[in-house]
Backbone as numpy.savetxt, mean C-alpha at the origin, in Angstrom:
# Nx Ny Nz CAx CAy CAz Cx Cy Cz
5.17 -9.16 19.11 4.43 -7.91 19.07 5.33 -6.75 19.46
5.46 -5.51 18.45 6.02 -4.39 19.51 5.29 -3.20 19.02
5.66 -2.47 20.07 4.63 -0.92 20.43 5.12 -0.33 19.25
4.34 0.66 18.69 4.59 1.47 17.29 3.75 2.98 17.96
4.81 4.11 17.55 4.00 5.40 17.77 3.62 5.70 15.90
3.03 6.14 15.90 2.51 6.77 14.23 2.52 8.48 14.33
3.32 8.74 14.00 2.80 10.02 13.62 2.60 10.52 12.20
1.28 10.98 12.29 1.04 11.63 10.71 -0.46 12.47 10.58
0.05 13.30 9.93 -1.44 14.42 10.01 -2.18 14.43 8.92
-2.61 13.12 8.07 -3.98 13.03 7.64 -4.68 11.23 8.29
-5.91 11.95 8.50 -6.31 10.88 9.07 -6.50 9.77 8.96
-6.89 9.72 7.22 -7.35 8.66 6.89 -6.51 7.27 6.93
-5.23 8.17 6.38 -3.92 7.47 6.34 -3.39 7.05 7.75
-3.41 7.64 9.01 -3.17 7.34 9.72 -4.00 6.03 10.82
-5.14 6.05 10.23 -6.13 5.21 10.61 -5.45 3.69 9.75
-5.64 3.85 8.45 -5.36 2.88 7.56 -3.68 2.08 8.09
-2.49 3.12 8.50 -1.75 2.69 8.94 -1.91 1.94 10.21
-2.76 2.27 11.13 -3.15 1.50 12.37 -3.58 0.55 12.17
-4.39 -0.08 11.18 -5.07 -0.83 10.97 -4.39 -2.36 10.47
-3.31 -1.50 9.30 -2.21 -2.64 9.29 -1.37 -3.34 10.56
-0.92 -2.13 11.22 0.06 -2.45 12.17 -0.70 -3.51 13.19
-1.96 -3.49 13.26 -2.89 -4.10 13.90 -3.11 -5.16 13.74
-3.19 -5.73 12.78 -3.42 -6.43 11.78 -2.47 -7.48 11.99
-1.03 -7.32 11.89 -0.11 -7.89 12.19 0.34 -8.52 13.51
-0.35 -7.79 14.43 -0.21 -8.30 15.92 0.09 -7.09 16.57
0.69 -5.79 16.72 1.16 -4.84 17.03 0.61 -3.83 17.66
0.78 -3.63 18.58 0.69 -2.41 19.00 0.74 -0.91 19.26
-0.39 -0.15 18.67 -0.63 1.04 18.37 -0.27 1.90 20.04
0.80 2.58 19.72 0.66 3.06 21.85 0.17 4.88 21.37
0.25 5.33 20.12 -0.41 6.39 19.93 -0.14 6.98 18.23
-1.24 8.17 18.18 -1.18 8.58 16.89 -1.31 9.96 17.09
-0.35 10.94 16.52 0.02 12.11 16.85 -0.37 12.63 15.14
-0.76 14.08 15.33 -1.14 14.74 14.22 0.74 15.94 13.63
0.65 16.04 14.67 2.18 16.99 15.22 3.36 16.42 15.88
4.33 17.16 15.50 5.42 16.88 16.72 5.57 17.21 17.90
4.49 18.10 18.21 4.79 18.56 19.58 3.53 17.80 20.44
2.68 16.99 19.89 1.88 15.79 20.30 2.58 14.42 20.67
3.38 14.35 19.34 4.25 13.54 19.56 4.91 13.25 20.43
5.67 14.36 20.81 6.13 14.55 22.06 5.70 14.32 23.30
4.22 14.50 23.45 3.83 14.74 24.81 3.50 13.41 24.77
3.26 12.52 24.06 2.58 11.68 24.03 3.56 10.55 24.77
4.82 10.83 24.17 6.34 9.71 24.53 6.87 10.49 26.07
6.56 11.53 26.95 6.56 11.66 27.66 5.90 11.16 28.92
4.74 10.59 28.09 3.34 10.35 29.47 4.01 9.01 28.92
4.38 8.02 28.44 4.48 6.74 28.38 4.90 6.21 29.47
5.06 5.29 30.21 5.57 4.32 31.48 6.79 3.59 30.29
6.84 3.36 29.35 8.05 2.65 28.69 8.30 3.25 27.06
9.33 3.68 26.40 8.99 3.89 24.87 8.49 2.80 24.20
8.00 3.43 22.88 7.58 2.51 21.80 9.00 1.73 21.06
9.17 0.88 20.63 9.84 0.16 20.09 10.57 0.58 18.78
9.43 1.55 18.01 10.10 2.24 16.88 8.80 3.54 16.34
8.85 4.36 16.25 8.30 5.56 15.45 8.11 5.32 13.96
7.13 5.72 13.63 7.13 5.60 12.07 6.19 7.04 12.11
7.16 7.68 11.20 6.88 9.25 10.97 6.68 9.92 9.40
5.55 10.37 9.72 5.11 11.87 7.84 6.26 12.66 8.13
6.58 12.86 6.91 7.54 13.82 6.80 7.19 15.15 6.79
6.15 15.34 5.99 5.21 16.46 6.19 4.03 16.67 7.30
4.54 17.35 8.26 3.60 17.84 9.52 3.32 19.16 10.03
1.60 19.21 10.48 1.61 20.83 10.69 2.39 21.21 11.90
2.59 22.84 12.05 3.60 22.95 13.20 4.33 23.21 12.89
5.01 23.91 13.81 6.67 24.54 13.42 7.68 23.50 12.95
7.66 22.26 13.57 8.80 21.26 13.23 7.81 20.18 12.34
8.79 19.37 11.62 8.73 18.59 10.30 8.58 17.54 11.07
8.47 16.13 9.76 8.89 14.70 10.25 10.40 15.21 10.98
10.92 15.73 9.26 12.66 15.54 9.88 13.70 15.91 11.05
12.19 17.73 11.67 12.77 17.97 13.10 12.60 17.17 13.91
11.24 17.02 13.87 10.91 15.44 15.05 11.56 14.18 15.35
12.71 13.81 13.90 13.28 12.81 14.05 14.46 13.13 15.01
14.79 14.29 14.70 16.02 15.08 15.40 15.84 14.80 17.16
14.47 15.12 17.35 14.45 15.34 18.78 13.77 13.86 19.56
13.52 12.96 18.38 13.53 11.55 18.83 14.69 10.93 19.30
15.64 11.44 18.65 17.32 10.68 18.68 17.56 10.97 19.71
17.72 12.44 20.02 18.51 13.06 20.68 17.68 13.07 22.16
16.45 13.11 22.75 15.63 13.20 23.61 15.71 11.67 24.49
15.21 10.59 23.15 14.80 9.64 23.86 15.30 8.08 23.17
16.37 8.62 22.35 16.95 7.80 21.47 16.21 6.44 20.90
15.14 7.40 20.11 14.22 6.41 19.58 14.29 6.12 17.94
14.56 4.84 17.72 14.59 4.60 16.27 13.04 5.33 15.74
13.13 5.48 14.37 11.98 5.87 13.29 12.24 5.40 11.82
10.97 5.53 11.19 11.01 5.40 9.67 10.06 6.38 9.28
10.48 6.59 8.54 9.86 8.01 7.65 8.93 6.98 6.73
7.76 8.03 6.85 6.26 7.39 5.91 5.81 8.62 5.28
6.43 8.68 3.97 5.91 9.74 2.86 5.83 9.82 1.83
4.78 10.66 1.34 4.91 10.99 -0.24 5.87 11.55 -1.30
7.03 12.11 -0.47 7.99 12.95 -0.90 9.32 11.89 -0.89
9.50 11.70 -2.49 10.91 10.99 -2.71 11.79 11.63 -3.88
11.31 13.14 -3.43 12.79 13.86 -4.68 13.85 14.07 -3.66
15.00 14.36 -4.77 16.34 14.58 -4.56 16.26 14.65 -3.44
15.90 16.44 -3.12 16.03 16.53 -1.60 15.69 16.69 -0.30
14.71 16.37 -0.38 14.09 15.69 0.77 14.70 14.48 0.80
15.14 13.42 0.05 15.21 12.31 0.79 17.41 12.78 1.19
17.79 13.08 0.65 19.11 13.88 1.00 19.20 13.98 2.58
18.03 15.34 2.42 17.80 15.77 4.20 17.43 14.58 4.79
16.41 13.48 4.93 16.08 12.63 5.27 17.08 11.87 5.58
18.30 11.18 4.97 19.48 10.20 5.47 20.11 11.03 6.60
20.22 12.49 6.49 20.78 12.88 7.22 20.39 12.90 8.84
18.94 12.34 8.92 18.74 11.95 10.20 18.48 10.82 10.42
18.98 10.03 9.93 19.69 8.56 9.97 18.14 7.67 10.46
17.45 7.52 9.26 16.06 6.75 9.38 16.42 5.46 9.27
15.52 4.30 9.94 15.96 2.60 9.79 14.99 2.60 8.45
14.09 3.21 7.95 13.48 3.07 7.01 12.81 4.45 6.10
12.34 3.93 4.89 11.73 5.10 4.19 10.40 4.16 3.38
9.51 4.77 3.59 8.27 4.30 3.33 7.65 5.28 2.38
7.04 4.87 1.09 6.58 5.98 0.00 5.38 5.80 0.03
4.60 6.59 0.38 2.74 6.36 0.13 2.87 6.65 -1.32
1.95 5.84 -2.19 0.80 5.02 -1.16 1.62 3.91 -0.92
1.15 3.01 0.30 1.88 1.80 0.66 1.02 0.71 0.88
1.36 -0.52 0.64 0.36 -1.95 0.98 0.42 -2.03 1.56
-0.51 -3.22 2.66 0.39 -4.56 3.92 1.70 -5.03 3.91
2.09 -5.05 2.42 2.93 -5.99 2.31 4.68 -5.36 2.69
4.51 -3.86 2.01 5.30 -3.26 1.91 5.53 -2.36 3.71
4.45 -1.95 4.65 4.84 -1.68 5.88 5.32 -3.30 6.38
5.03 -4.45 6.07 5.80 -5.18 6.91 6.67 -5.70 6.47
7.40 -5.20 5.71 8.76 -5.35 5.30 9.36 -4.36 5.67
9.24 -3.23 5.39 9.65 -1.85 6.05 9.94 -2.15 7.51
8.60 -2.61 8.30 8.92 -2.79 9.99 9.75 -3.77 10.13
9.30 -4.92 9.40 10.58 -5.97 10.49 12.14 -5.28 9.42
12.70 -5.41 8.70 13.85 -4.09 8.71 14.21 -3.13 9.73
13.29 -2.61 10.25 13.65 -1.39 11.54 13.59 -2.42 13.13
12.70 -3.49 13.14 13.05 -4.19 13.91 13.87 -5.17 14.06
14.05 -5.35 13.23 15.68 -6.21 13.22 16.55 -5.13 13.39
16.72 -4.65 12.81 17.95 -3.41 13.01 17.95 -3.11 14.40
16.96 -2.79 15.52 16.73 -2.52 16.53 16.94 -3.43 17.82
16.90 -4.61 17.14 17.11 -5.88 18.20 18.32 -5.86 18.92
19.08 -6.09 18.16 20.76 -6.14 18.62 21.07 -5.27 19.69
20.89 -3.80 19.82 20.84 -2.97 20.85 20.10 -3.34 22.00
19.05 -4.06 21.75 18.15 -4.11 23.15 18.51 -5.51 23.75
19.54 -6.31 23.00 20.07 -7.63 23.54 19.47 -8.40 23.41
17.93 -8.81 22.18 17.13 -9.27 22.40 16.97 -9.70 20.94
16.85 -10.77 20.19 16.03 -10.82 19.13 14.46 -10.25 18.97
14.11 -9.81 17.74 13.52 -9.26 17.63 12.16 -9.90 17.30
10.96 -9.50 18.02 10.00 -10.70 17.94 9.50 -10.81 16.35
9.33 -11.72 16.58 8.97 -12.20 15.29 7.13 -12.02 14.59
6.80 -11.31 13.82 5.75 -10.58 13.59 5.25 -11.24 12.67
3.98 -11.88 12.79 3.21 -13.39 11.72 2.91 -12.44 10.41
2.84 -13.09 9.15 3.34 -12.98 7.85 1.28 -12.03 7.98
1.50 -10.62 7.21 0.08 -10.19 7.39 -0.78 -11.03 6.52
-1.74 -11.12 6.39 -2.74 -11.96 5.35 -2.94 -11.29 4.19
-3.14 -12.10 3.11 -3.09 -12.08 1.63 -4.26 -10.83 1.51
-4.01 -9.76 1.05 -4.64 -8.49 0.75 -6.01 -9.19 -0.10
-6.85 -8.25 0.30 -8.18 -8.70 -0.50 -8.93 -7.68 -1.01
-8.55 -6.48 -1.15 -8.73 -5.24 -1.91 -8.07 -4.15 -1.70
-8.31 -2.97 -2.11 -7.37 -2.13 -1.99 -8.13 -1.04 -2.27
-7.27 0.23 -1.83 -8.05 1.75 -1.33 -7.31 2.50 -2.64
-8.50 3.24 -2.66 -8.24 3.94 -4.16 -8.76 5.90 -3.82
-7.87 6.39 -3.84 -8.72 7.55 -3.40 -9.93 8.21 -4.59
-11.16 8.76 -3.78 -11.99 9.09 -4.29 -11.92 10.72 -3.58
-12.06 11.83 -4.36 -12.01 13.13 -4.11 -11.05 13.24 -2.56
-11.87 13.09 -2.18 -10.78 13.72 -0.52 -10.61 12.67 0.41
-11.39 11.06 -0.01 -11.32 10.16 1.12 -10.94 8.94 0.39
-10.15 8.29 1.08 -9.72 6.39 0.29 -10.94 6.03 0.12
-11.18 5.30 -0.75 -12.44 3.89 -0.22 -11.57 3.18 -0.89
-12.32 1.50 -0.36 -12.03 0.38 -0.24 -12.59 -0.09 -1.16
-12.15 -1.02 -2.20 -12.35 -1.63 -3.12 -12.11 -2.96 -3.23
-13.13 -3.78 -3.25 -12.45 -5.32 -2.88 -12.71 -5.98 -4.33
-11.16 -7.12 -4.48 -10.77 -7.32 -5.80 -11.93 -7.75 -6.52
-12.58 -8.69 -5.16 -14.25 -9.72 -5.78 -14.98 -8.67 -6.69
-15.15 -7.73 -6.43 -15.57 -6.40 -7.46 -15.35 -5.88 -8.19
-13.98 -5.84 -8.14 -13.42 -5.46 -9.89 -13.43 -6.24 -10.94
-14.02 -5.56 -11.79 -14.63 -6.85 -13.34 -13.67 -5.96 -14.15
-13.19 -5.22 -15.01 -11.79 -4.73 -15.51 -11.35 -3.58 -15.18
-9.56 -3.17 -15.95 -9.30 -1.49 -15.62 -8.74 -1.51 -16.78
-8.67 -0.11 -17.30 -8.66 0.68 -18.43 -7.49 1.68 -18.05
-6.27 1.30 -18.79 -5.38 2.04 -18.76 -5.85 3.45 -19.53
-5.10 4.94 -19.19 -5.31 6.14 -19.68 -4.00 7.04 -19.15
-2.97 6.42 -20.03 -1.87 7.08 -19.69 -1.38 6.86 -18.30
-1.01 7.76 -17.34 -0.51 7.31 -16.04 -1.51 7.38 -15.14
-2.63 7.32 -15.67 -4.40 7.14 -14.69 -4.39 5.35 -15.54
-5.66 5.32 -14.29 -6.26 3.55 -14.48 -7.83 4.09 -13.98
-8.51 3.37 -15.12 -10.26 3.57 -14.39 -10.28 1.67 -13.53
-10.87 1.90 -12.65 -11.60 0.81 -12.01 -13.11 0.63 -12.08
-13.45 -0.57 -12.81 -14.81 -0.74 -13.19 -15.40 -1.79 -12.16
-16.09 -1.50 -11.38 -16.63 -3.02 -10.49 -18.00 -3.17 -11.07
-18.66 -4.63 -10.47 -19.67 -4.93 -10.72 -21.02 -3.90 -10.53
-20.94 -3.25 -9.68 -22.18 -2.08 -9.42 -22.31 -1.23 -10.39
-21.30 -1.31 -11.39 -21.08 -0.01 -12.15 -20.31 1.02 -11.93
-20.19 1.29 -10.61 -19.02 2.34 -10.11 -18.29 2.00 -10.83
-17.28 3.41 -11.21 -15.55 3.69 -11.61 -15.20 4.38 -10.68
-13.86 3.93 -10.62 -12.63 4.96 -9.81 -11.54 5.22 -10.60
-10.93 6.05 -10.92 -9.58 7.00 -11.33 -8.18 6.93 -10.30
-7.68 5.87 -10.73 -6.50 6.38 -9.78 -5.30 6.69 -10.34
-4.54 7.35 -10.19 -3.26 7.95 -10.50 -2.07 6.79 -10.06
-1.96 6.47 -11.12 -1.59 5.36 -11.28 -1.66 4.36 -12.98
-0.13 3.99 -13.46 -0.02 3.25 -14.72 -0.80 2.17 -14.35
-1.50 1.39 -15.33 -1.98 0.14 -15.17 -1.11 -1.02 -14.75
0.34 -1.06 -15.08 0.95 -1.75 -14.38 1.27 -1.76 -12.84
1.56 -0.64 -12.49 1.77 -0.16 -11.16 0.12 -0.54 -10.47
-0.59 -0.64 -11.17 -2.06 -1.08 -10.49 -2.25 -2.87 -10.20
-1.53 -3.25 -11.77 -1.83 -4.53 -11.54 -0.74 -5.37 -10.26
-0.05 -4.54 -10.12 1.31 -5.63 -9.15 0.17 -5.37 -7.78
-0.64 -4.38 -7.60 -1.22 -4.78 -6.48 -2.68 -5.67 -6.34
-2.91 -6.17 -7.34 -3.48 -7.34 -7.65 -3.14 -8.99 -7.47
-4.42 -9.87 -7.58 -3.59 -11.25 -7.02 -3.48 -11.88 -8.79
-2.51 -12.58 -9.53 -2.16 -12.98 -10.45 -3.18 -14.17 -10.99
-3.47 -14.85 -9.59 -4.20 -15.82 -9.93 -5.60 -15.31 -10.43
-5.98 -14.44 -10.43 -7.51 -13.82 -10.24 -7.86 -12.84 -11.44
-6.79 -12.14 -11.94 -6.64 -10.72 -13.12 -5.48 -11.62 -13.97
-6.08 -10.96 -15.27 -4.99 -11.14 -16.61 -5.37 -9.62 -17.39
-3.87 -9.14 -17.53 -3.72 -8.29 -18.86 -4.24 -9.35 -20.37
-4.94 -8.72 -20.75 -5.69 -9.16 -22.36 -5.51 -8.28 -23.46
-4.75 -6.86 -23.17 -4.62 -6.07 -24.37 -3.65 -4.85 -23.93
-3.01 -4.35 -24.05 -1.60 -3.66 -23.44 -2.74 -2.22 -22.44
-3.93 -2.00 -22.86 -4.62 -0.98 -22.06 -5.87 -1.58 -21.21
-5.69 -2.42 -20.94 -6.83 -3.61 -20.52 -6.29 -4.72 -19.46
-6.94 -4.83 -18.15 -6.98 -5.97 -17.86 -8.00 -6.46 -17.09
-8.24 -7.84 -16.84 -10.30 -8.24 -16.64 -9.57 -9.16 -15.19
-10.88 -9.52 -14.76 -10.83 -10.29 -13.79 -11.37 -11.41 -14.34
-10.75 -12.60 -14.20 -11.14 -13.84 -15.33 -12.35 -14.15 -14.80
-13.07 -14.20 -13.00 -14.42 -14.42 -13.01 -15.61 -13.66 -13.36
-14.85 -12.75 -13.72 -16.40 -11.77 -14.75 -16.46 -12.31 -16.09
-15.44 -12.92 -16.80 -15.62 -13.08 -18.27 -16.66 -14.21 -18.36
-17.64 -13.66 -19.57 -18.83 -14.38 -19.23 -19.11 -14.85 -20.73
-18.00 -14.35 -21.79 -18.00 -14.56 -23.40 -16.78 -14.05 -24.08
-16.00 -14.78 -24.58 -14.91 -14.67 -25.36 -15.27 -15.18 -27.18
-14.73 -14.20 -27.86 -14.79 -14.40 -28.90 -12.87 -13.81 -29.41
-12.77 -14.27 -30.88 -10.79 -14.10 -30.87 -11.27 -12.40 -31.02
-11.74 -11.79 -30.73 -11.27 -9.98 -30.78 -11.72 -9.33 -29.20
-12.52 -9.93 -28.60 -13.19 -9.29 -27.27 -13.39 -10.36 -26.50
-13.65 -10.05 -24.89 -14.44 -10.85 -24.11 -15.23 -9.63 -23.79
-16.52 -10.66 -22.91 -17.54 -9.86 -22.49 -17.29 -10.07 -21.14
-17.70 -8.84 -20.33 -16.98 -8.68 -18.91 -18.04 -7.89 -18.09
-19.14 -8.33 -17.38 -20.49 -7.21 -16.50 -20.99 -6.56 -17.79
-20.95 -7.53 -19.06 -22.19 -6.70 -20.18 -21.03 -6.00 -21.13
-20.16 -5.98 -20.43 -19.32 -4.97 -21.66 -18.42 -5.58 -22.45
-18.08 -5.33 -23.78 -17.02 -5.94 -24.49 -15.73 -5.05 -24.18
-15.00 -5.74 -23.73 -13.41 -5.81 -23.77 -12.76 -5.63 -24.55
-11.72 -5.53 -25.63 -10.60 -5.95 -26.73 -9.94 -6.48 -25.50
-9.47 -7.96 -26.67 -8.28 -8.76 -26.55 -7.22 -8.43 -27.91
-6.09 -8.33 -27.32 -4.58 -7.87 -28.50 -4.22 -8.88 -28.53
-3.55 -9.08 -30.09 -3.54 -10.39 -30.32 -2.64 -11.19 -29.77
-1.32 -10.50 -29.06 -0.65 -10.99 -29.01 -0.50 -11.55 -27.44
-1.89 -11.05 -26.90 -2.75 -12.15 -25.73 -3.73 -12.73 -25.48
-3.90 -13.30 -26.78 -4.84 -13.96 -27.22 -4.27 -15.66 -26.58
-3.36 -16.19 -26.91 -2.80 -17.35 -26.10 -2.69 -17.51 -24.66
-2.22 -16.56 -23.99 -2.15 -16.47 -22.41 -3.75 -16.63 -22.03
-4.79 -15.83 -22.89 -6.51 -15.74 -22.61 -6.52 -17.14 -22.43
-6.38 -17.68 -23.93 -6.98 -19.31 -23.75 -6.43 -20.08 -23.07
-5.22 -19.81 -22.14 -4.83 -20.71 -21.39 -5.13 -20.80 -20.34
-5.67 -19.56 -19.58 -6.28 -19.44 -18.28 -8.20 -19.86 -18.41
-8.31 -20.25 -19.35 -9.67 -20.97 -19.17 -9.75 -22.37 -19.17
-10.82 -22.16 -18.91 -11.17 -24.11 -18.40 -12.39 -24.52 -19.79
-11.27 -24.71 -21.00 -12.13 -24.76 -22.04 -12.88 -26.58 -22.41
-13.77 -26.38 -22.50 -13.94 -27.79 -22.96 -13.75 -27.91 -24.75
-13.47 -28.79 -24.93 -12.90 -28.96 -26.49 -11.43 -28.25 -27.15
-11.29 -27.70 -28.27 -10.63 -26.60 -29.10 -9.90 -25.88 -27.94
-8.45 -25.76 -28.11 -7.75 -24.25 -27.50 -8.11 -23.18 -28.34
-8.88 -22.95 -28.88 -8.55 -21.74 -29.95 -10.50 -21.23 -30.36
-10.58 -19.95 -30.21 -11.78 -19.67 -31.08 -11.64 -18.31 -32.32
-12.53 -18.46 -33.47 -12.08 -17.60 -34.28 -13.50 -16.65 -34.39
């Protein structure tokens, strides 16, 4: 287990980040909106946190990147930068305050704990100590999709297909709800489980326990017909549990 400060000034995200770190075994020792919270916060501590993970964008006179400045130099505390911003230069300025990591929202489970143990390994050696060892997080079981101004949670058991639309994806669940996320359908499906979703048509992909009727041009998926492309029409019939014939026409 080790102590983690968070700083970042939207909430939702900062909640959601706690939640992982939590998740994992870890310890939340605070969550700062600012740097000058930040600050006060690593002042009142009885011991530092183990590593900082910092927005690059914060309200207040100083940035992630000043804050990293006065982490080093104050209390010589490792950090990783957690942001949306990965042009040229920002991330330029960013090396220049020598981060153990760079984290791009949006981010999974999978991807903060790879990010952390990286900054904690890196961190071990200095403290003379191997670095504890942080249990593997558990297999994701849905995922947050923003809706106007707030994430919600979307669990996979619910999604019956998504509909590529250029670099948007609709999410269709069983209730009928859609969600829009910004986001290629591929970039949607890698955060999906493989065993559970198949692409069926280059703008299409279903969750194989909704398909409730396949014919060789469509399946039917919560009432709706699908297109299947032909040229996944074989991968379809192989992920079913057909009795008789591989093949329908």
């Amino acid at each position: 287990m080790a102590q983690i400060l968070i700083v970042e000034d939207e909430f939702i995200i900062a909640e959601h980040l706690r939640a992982i770190l939590e998740g994992m075994g870890h310890e939340v020792v605070g969550v700062a909106d600012r740097a000058t919270e930040a600050l006060a916060i690593l002042r009142s501590l009885p011991a530092l946190p183990a590593v900082a993970l910092l927005d690059i964008t914060l309200r207040g006179e100083l940035d992630g990147i000043d804050l990293a400045g006065r982490l080093r130099a104050e209390f010589g505390l490792p950090f990783v930068f957690v942001t949306s911003l990965a042009d040229a230069a920002t991330v330029a300025r960013a090396k220049l305050a020598r981060p153990l990591g760079y984290l791009v929202k949006p981010f999974d489970e999978q991807e903060v704990f790879v990010a952390l143990e990286m900054a904690l390994d890196a961190v071990a050696p200095a403290a003379g100590t191997a670095a504890p060892a942080a249990p593997l997080p558990p297999a994701p079981t849905s995922l947050f999709v923003r809706d106007h101004k707030q994430l919600v949670k979307v669990a996979f058991a619910d999604l019956c297909w998504l509909e590529a639309d250029g670099n948007y994806t609709t999410l269709h669940t069983r209730s009928g709800q859609r969600y829009t996320a910004v986001a290629s359908l591929k970039q949607v499906e890698e955060h999906l489980p493989p065993a559970d979703f198949l692409r069926i048509h280059k703008s299409y992909l279903v969750a194989l326990a909704h398909i409730t009727a396949v014919d060789g041009q469509a399946v039917t998926v919560a009432g709706q017909s699908v297109p299947v492309g032909r040229t996944y029409q074989s991968a379809l019939m192989s992920r079913l549990n057909l009795l008789g014939g591989s093949t329908v026409s």
